[in-house]
Backbone bond lengths (Angstrom), bond angles and torsions (degrees), N, CA, C in turn:
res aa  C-N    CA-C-N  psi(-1)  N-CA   C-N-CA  omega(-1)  CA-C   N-CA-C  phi
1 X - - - 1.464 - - 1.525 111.83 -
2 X 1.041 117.93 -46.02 1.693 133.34 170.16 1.698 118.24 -27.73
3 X 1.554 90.44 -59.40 1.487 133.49 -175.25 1.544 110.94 -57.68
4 X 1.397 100.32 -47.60 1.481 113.19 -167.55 1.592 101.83 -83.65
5 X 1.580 120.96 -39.66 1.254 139.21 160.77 1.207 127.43 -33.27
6 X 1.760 116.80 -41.33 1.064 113.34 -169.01 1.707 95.02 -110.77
7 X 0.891 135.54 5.46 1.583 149.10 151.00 1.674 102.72 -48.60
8 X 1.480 88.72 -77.68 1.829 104.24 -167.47 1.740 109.91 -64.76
9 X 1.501 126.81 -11.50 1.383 132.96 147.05 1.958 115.41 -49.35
10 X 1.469 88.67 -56.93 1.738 106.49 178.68 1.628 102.78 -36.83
11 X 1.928 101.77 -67.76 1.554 109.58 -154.35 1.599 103.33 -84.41
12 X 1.284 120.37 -15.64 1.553 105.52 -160.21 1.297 121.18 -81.47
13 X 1.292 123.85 128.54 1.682 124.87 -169.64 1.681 102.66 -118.54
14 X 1.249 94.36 161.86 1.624 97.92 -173.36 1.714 105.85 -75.83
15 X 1.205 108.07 148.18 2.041 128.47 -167.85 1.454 85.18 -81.50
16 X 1.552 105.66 145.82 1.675 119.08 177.23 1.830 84.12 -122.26
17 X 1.305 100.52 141.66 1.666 102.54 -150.39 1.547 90.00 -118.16
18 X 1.021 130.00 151.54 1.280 129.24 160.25 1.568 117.81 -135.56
19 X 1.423 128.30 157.92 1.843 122.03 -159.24 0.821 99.98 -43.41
20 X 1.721 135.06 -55.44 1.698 113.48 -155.10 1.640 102.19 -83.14
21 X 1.437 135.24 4.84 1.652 105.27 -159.36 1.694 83.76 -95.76
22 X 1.566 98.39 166.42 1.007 119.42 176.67 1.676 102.61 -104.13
23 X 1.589 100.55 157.33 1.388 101.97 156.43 1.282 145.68 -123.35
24 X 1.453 134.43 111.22 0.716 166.31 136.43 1.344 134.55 41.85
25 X 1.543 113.97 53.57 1.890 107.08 -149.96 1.600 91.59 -95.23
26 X 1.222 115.99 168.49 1.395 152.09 137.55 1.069 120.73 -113.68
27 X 1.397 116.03 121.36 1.485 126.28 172.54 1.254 112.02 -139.32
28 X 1.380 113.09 136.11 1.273 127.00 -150.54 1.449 96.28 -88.59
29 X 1.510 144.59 -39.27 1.792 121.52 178.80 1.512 90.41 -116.44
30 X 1.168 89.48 169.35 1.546 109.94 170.91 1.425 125.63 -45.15
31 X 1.360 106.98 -50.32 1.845 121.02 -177.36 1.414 90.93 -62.04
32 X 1.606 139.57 -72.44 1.530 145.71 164.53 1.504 88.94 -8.69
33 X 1.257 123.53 -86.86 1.468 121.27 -159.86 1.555 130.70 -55.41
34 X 1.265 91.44 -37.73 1.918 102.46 146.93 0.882 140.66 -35.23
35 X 1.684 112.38 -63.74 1.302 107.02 164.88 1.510 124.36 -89.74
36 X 1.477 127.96 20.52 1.305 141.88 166.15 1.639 104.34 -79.15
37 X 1.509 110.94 -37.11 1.246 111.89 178.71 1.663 122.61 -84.68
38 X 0.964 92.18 -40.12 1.877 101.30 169.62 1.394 119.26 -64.24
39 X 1.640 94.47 -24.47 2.306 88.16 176.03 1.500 101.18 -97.77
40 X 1.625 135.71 -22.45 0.790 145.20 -111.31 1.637 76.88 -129.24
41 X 1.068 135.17 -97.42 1.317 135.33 164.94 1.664 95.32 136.51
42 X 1.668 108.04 -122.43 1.552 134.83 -161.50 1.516 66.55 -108.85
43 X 1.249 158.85 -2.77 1.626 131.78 -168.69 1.352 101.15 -108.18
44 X 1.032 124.78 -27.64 1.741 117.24 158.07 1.242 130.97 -95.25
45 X 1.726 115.66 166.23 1.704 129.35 155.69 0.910 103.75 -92.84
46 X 1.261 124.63 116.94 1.568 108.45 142.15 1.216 137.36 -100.40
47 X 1.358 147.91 178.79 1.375 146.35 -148.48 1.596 106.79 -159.26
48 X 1.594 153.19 112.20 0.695 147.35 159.95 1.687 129.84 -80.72
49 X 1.464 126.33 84.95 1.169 116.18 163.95 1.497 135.10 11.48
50 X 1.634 87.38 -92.27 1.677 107.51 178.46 1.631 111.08 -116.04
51 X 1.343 113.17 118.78 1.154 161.66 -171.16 1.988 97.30 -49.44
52 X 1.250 106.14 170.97 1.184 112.29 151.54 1.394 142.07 -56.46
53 X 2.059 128.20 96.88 1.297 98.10 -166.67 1.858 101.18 121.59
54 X 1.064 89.91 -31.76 1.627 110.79 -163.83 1.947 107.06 -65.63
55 X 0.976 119.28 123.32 1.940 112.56 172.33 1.367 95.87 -100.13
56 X 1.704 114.11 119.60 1.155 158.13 171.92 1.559 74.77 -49.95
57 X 1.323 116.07 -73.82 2.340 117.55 -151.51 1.131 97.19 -67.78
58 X 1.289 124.87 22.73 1.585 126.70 177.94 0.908 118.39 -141.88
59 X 1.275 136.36 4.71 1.540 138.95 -151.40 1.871 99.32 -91.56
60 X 1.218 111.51 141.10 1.189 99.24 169.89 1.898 91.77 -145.92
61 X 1.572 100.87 137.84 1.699 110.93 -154.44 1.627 76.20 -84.15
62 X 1.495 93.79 161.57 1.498 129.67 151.49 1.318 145.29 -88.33
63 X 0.933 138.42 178.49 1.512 128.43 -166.75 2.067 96.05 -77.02
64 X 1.254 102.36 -53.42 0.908 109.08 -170.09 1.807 123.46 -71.39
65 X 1.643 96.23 3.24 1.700 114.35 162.38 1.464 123.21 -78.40
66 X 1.898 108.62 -40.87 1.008 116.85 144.06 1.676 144.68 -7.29
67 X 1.836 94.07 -79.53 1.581 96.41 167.22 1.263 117.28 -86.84
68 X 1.458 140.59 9.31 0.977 126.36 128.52 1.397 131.31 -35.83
69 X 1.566 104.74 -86.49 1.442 112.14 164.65 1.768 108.68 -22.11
70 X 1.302 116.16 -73.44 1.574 108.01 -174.03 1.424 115.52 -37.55
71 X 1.375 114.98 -44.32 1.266 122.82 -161.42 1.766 110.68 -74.51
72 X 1.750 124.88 -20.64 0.991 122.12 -158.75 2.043 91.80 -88.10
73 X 1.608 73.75 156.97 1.543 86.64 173.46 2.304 91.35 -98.11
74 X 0.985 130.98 -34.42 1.161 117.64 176.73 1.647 103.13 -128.92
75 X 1.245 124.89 149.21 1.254 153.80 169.53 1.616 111.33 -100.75
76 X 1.235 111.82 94.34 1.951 111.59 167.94 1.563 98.28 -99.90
77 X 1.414 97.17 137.79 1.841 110.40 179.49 1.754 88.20 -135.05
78 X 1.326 89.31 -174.11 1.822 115.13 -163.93 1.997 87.88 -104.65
79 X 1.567 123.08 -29.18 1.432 107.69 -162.06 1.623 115.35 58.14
80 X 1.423 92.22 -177.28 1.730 109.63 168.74 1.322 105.68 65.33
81 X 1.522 120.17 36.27 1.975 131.02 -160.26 1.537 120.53 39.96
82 X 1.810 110.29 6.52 1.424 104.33 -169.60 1.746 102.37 -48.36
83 X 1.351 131.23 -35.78 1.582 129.84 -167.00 1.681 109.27 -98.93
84 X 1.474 109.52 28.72 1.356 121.68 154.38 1.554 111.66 37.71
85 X 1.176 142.32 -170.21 1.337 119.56 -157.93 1.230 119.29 -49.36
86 X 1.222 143.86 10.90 1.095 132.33 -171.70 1.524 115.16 -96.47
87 X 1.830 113.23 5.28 1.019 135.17 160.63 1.378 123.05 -57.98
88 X 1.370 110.98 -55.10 1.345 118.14 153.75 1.987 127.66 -18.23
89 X 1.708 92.70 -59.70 1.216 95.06 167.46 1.979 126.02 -60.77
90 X 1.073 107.52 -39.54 1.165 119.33 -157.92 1.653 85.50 -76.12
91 X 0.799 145.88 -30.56 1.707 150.92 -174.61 1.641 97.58 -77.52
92 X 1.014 121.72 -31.95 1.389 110.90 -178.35 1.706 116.20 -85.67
93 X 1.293 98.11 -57.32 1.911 107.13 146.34 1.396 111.24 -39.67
94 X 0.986 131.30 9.69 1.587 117.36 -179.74 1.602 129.79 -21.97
95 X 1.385 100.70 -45.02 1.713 120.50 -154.83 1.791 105.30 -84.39
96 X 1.582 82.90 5.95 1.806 74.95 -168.14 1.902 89.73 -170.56
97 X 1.565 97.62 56.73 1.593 104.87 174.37 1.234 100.04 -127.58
98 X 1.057 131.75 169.25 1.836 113.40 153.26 1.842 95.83 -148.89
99 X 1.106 105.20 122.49 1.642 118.81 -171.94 1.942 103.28 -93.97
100 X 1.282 104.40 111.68 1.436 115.88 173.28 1.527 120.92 -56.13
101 X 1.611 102.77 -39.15 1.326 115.46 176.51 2.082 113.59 -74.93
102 X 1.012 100.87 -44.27 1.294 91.68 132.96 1.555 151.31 53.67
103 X 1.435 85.99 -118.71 1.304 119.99 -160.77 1.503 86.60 -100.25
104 X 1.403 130.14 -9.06 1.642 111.19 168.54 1.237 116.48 -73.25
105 X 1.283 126.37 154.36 1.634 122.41 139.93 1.167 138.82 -57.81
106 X 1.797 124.76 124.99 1.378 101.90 -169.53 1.289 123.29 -89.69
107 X 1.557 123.97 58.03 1.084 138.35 153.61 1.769 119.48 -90.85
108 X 1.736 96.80 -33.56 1.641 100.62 -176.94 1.486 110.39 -76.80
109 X 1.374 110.17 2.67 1.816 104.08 -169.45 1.185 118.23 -100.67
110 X 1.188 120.09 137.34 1.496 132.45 -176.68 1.328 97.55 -74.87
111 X 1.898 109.57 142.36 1.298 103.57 -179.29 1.425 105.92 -121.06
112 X 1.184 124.41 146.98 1.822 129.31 160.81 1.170 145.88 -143.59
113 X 1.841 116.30 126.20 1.583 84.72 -155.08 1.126 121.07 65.61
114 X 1.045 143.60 48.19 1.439 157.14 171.78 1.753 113.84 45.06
115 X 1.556 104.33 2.99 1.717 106.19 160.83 1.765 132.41 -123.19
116 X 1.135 86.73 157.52 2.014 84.07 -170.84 1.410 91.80 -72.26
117 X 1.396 111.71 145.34 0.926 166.76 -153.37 1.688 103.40 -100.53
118 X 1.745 131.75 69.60 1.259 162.56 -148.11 1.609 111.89 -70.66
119 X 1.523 114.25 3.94 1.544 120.72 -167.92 1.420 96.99 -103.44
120 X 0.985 144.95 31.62 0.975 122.86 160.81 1.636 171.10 -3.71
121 X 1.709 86.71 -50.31 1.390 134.71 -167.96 1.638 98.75 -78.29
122 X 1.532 121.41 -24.91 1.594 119.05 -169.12 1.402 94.12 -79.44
123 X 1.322 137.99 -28.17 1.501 131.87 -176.78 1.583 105.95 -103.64
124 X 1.698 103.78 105.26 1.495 120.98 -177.85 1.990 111.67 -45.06
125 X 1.384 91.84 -38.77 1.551 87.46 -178.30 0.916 124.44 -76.75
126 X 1.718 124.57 -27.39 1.804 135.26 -177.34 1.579 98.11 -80.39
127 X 1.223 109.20 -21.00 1.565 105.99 161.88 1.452 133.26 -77.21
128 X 0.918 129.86 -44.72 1.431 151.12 148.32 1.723 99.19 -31.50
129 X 1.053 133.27 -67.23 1.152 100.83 177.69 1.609 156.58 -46.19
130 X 1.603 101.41 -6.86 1.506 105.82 169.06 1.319 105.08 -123.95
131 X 1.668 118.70 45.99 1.240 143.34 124.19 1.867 125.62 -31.01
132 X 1.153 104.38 -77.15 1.583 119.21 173.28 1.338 107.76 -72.78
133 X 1.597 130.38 -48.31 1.287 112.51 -170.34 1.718 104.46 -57.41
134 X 1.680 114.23 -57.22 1.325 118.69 -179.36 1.631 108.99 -16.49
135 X 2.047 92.84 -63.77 1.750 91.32 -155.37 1.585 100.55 -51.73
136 X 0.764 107.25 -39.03 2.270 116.08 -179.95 0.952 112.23 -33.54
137 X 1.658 128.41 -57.92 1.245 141.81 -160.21 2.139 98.11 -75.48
138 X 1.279 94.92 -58.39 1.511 104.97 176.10 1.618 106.11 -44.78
139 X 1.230 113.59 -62.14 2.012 111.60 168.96 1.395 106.29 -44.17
140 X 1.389 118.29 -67.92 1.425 114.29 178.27 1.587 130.55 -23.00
141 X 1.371 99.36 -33.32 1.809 100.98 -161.68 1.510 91.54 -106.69
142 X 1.520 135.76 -27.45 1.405 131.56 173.86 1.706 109.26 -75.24
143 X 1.446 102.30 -40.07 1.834 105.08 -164.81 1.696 105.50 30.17
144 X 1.432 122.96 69.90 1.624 135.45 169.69 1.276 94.15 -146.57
145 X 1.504 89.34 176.48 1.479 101.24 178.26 1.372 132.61 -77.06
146 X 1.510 109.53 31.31 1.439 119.59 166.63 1.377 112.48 -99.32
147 X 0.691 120.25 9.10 1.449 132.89 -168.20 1.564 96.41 -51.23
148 X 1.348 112.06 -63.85 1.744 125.58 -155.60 1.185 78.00 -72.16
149 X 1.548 138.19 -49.32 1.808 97.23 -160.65 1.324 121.23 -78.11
150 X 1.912 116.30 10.48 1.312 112.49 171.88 1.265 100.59 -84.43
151 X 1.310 124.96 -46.05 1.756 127.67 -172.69 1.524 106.53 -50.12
152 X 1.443 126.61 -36.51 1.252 137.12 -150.41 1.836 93.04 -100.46
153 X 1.471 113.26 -25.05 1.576 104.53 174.29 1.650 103.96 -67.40
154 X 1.545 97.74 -55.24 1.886 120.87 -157.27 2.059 82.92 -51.24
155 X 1.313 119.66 -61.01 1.349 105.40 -165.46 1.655 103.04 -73.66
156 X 0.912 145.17 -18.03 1.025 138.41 151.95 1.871 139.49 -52.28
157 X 1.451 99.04 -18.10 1.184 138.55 173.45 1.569 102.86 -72.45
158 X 1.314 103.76 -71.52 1.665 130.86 -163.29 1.591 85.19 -44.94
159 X 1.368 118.50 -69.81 0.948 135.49 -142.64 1.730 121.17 -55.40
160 X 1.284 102.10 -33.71 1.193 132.12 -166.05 1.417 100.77 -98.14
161 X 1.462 130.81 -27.25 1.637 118.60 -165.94 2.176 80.07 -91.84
162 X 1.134 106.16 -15.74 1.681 82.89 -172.02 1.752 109.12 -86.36
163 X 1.795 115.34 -20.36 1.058 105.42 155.62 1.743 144.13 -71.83
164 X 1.559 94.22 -7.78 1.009 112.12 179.10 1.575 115.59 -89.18
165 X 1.543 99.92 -23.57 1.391 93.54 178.24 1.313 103.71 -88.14
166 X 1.669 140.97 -6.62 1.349 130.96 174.02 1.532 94.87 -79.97
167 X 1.647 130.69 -27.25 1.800 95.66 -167.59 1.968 100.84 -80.58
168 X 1.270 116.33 -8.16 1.258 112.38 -167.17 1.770 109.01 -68.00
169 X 1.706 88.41 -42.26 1.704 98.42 179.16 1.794 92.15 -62.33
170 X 0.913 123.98 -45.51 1.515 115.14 -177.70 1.215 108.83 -29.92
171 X 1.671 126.47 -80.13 1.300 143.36 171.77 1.475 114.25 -26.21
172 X 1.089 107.80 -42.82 1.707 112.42 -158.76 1.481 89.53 -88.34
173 X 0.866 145.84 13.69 1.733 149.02 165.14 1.588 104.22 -90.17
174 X 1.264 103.04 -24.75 1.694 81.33 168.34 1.081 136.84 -60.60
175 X 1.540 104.55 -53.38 1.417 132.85 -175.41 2.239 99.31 -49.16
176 X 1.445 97.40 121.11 1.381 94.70 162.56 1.791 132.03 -57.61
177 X 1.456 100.19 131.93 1.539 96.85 -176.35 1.649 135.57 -10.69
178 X 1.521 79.90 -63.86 1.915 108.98 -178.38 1.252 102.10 -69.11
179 X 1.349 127.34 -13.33 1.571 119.76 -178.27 1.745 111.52 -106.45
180 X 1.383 117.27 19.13 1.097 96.11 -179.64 1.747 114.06 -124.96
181 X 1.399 92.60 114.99 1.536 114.71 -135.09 2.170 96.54 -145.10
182 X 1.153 92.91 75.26 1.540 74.67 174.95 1.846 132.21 -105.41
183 X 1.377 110.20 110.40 1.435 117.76 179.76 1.611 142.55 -82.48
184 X 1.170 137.02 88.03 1.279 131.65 -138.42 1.299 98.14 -141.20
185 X 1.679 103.72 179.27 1.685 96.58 -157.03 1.390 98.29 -72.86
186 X 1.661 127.82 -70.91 1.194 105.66 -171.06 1.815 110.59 -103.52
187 X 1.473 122.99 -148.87 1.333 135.26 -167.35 1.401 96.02 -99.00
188 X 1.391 122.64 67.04 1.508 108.50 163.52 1.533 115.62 -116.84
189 X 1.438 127.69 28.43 1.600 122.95 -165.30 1.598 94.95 -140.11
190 X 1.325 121.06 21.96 1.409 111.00 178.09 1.427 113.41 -64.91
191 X 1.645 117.06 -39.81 1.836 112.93 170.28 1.440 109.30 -45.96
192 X 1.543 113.70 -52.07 1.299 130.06 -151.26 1.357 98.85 -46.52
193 X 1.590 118.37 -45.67 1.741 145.27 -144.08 1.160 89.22 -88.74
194 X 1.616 129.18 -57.50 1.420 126.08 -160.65 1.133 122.64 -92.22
195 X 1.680 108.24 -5.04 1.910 105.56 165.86 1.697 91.93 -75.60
196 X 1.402 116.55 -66.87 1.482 133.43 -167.81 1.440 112.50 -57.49
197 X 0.843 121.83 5.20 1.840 114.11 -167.21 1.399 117.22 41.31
198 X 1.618 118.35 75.16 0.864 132.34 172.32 1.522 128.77 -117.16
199 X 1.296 143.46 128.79 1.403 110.19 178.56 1.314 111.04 -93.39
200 X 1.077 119.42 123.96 2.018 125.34 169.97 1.408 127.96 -93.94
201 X 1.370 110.92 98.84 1.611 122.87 169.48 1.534 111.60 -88.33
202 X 1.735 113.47 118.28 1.382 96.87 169.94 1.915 102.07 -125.61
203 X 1.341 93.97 147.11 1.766 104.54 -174.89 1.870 103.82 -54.77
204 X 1.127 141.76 -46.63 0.928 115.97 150.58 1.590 132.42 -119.20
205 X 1.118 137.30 -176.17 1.736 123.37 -150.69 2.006 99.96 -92.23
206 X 1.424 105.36 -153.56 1.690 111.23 -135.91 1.819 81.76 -92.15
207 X 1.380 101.77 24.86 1.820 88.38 178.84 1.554 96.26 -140.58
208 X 1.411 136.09 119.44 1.704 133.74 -159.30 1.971 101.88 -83.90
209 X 1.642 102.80 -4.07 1.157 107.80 -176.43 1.771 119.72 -75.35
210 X 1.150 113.79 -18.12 1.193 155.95 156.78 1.399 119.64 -40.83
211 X 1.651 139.93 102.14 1.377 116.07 -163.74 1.605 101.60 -92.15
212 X 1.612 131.73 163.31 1.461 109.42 157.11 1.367 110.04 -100.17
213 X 0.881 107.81 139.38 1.745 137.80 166.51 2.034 112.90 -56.47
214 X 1.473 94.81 125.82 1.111 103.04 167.85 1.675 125.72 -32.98
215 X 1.521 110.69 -42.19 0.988 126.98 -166.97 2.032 113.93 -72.89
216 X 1.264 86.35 -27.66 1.381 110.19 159.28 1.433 147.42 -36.90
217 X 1.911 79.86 -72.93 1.402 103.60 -176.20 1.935 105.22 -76.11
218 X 1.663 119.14 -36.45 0.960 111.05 163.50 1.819 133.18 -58.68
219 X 1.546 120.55 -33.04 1.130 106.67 164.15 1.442 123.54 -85.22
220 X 1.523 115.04 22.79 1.627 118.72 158.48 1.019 127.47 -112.31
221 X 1.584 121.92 -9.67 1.670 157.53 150.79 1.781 85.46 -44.07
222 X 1.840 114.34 -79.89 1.377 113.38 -161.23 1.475 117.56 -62.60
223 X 1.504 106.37 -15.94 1.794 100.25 -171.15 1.974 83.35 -91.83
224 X 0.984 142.82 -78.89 1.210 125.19 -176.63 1.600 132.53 -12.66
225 X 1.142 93.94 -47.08 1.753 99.29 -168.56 1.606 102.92 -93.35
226 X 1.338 118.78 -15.84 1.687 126.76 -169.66 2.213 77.02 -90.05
227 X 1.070 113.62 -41.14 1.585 99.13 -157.00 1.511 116.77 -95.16
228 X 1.583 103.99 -10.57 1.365 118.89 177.17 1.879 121.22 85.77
229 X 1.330 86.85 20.15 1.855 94.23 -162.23 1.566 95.93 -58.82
230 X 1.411 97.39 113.70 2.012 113.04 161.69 1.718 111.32 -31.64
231 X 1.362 108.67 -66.51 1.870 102.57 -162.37 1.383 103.45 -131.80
232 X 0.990 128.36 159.41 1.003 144.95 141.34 2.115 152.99 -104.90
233 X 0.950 174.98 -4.97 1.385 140.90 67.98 1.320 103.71 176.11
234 X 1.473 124.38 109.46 1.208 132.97 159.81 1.217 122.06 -83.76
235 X 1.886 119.81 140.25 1.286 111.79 -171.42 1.994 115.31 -114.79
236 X 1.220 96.53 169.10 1.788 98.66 -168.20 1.518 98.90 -74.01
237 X 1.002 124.45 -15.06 1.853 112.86 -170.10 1.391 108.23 -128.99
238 X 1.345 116.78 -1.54 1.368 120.76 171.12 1.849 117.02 -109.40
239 X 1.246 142.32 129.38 1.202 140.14 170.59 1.107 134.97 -47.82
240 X 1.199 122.04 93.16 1.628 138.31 -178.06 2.068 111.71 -23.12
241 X 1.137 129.60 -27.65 1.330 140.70 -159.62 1.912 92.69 -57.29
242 X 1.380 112.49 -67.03 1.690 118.68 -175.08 1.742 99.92 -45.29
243 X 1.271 115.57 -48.48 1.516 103.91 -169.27 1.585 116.62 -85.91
244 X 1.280 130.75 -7.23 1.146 156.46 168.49 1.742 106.41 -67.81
245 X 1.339 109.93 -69.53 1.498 121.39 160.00 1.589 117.10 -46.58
246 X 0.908 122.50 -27.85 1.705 136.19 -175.76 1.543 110.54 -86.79
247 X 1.444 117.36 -48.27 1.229 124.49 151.24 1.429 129.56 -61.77
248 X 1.079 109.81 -28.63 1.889 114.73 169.95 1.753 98.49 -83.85
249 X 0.755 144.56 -31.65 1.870 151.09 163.39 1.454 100.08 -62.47
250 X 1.116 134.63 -51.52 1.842 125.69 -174.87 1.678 98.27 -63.03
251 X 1.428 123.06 -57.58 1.101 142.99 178.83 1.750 109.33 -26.75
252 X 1.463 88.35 -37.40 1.654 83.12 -159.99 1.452 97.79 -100.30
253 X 1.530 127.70 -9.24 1.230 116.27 146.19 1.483 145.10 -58.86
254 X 1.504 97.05 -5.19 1.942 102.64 -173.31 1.419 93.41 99.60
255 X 1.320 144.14 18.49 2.006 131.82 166.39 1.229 113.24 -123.76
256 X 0.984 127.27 122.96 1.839 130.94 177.17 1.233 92.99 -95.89
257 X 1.466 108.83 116.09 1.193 108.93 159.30 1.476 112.44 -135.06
258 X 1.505 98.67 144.63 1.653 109.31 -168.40 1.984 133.94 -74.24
259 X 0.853 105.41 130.62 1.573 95.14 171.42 1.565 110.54 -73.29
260 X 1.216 94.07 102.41 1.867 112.28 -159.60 1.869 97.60 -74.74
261 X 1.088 135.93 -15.73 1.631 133.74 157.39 1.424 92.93 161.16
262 X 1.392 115.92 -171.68 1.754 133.16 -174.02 1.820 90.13 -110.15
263 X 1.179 97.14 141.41 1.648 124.96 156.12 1.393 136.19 -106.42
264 X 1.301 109.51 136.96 1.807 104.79 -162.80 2.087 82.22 -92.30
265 X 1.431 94.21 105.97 1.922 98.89 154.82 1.033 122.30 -84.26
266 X 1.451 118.13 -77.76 1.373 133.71 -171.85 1.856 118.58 -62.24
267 X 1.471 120.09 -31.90 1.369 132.29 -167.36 1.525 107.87 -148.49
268 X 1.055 114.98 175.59 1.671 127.03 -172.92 1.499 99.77 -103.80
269 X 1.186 107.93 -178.21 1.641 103.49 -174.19 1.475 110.32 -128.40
270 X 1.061 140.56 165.60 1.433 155.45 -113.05 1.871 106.25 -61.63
271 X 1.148 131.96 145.29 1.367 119.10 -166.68 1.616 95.95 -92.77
272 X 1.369 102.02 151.11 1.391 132.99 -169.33 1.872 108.11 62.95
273 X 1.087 113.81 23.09 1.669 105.29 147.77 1.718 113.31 -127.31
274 X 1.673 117.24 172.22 1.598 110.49 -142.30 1.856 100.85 -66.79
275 X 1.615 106.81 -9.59 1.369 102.02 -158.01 1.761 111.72 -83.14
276 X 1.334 105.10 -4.63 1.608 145.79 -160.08 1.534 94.90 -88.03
277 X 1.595 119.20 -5.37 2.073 116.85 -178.64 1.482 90.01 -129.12
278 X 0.966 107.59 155.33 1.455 123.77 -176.09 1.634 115.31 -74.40
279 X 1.362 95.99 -27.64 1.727 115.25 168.08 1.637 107.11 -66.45
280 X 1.232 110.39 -44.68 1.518 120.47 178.45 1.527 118.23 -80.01
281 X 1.177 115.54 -21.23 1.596 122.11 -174.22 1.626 98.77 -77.91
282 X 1.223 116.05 -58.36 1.678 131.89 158.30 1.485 118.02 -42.56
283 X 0.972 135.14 -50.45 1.811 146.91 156.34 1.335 99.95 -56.56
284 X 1.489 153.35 -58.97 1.472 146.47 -160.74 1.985 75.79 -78.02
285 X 1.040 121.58 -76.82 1.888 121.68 -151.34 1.688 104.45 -42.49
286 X 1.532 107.12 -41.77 1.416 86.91 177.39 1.454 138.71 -110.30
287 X 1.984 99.19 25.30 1.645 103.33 168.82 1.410 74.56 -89.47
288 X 1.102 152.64 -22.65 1.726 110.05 -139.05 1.528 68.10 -119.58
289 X 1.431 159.66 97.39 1.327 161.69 91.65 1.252 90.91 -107.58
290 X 1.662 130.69 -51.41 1.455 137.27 -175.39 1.743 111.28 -37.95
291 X 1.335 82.94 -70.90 1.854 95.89 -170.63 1.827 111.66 -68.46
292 X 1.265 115.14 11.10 1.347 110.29 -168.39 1.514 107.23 -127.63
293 X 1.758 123.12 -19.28 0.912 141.42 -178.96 1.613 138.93 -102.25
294 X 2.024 94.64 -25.36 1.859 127.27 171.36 1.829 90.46 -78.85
């Protein structure tokens, strides 16, 4: 990939754009491609990498990701190493990448283990910020008179993930104090927890590459069943087996506790149903923590 990387640096020249062409994104997860399409409008393609289901800390591209990549006039990624070596690539593409992670400040980032913390996407507002830069980059590569309706999407964008993140805090007021406790396979909802006042335990940490340790799963067996936590949370791109095992360990303390539904972390869920928009992936994650946890 490196190899091929520093090839497509060699050949790639800047796109001379004219009204009807479109441009040309690659974006490596689903949420990336979301908001490529929402700033982007009828004036872009976009292309999603990894699919529904897909682990970003696992992804390893294909030949045929490659000429993608060659072929795009822009590259949207997640940053913050969530796409694991394939960062590498995107650093060499420089001139025609655009890193979501980014465009945050590194004051808003959760840190661990001496790295930020790559989830971003669960906190509507830390997302929203590479809203406006996006629409910029999108003007940048047209320079026509579409320009304003990218500026006018990107703030239109902004605008909407911060109302969206006030009806979510709405929801999350149901759930009783002492019950809001969320456990899942790995560490991908820490934004989610710390815009919302949530606490987030995941069986293993903010990278799925990571195994958890016996030693682990038993001191989250004892805080569960000592604290009474209602559910606990299987995810769409991670393997149900760790939280399955975690629930058979509470069990054997004297606490039944339920697998309260699956959560889309890492990717969105199947295209053309509501869980398939990033608005909807966020709306499915927090009735089914809601209704499993009130």
């Amino acid at each position: 990939m490196l190899a091929v990387a520093s090839s497509l640096v060699s050949c790639h020249k800047g796109a001379s754009f004219t009204s009807t062409d479109k441009i040309k994104v690659v974006a490596t997860t689903s949420m990336a491609a979301d908001m490529a399409r929402a700033i982007g409008g009828d004036q872009v393609e976009v292309i999603s990498l990894m699919g529904p289901g897909v682990d970003p800390h696992y992804y390893k591209p294909t030949a045929g990701d490659v000429q993608r990549l060659s072929d795009a006039d822009l590259i949207v990624y997640g940053g913050l190493h969530l796409e694991g070596r394939m960062t590498q690539v995107f650093e060499r593409l420089s001139d025609k990448s655009f890193s979501i992670g980014d465009q945050v400040d590194e004051s808003f980032l959760i840190t661990k283990d001496g790295e930020h913390d790559p989830h971003i996407w669960h906190d509507p507002y830390i997302w929203s910020l590479a809203a406006n830069p996006l629409a910029k980059r999108f003007a940048s590569i047209r320079n026509d008179d579409d320009d304003a309706k990218f500026e006018d999407n990107g703030e239109s964008t902004f605008e909407q993930l911060l109302n969206f993140a006030f009806e979510i805090n709405q929801q999350i007021q149901k759930i009783p104090e002492n019950s809001r406790v969320i456990v899942t396979a790995h560490d991908a909802f820490s934004y989610y927890g710390r815009r919302f006042g949530i606490e987030v335990v995941g069986i293993q940490g903010t990278n799925t590459t990571a195994e958890a340790g016996a030693q682990t799963l038993k001191s989250l067996a004892d805080m569960i069943a000592k604290r009474k936590i209602k559910a606990i949370f299987v995810e769409s791109s991670v393997p149900r087996s760790t939280v399955i095992a975690l629930q058979e360990a509470v069990a054997a303390r004297g606490w039944k506790v339920e697998i309260g539904g699956e959560l889309f972390s890492d990717a969105l869920g199947d295209p053309n149903t509501p869980e398939g928009t990033y608005a909807g992936m966020l709306r499915h994650n927090t009735k089914t923590i809601v209704e499993a946890l009130k």
